[in-house]
C-alpha angles and dihedrals in degrees: 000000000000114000121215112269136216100268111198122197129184092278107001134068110213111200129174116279102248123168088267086071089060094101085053096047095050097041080051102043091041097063108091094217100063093035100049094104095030104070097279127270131347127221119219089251089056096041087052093054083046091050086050100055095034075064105045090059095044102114136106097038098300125105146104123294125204103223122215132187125193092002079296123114106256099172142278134299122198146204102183112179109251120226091269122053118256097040134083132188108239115217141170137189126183150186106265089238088064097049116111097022094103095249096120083062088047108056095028082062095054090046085052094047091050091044094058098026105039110028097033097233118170088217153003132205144177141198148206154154113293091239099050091099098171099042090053080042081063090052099044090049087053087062085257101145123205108266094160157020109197147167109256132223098269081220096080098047133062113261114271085029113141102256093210115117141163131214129200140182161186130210127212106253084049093050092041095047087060096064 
């Protein structure tokens, strides 16, 4: 079964989750900011049992990397697998002072890249909540396109969050014929 590899960008290094990374994941998951469309904050207790099940479904070349620049921790990039084989949702989360600088792009693209390239998947996806604008302007600029709006799962929102959330995607033969 293929591992997850070091995957290098321009700026980012982007290396395997493993549980040294936990300290990362919770600073990163209790700040509210980065957190506001993702369910709200996260204790350390909740961000270790995070950490636990982003690893159990690392394989195949999907997974979850820790992402550093300038030998400093930057956020998290992800390659969940989606409900039907051949697919993954692709996700990122990272610190505020990194926001705007064009990284979540970067590193989405190389996930994308090692998603249709290396592991051979048909499409990828994300989600989010309708109101995460900047987070869906991301998307758009990786060539997804819009396919859905959507009610989400309230379990994966705070309660009172608005349930409302897109999806968009990209398949391989789109992505590939880019270029």
């Amino acid at each position: 079964m293929q591992s997850q590899p070091i995957l290098p960008t321009e700026r980012i290094r982007l290396v395997p989750l493993s549980a040294g990374h936990l300290e990362h994941l919770a600073g990163l998951s209790a700040d509210p900011e980065v957190m506001r469309y993702l369910g709200g904050v996260l204790t350390r207790e909740q961000a270790a049992e995070e950490l636990r099940t982003t690893l159990e479904y690392a394989a195949g070349g999907l997974g979850c990397w820790t992402g550093f620049v300038d030998g400093g921790f930057a956020g998290f990039w992800s390659l969940r697998p989606g409900e039907f084989p051949g697919q993954a949702e692709l996700g990122y989360r990272l610190l505020r002072a990194h926001w705007r600088q064009g990284l979540a792009k970067e590193g989405a693209r190389e996930l994308l890249r090692h998603g249709f390239q290396d592991v051979g998947l048909g499409r990828i996806f994300a989600r989010t909540a309708a109101a995460n604008k900047g987070s869906q302007a991301t998307m758009a600029s990786l060539g997804l396109r819009h396919v859905r709006d959507f009610v989400a799962d309230p379990e994966y929102f705070a309660p009172g969050d608005d349930l409302h959330a897109v999806e968009y995607a990209v398949g391989r033969e789109e992505w590939l014929a880019r270029g």
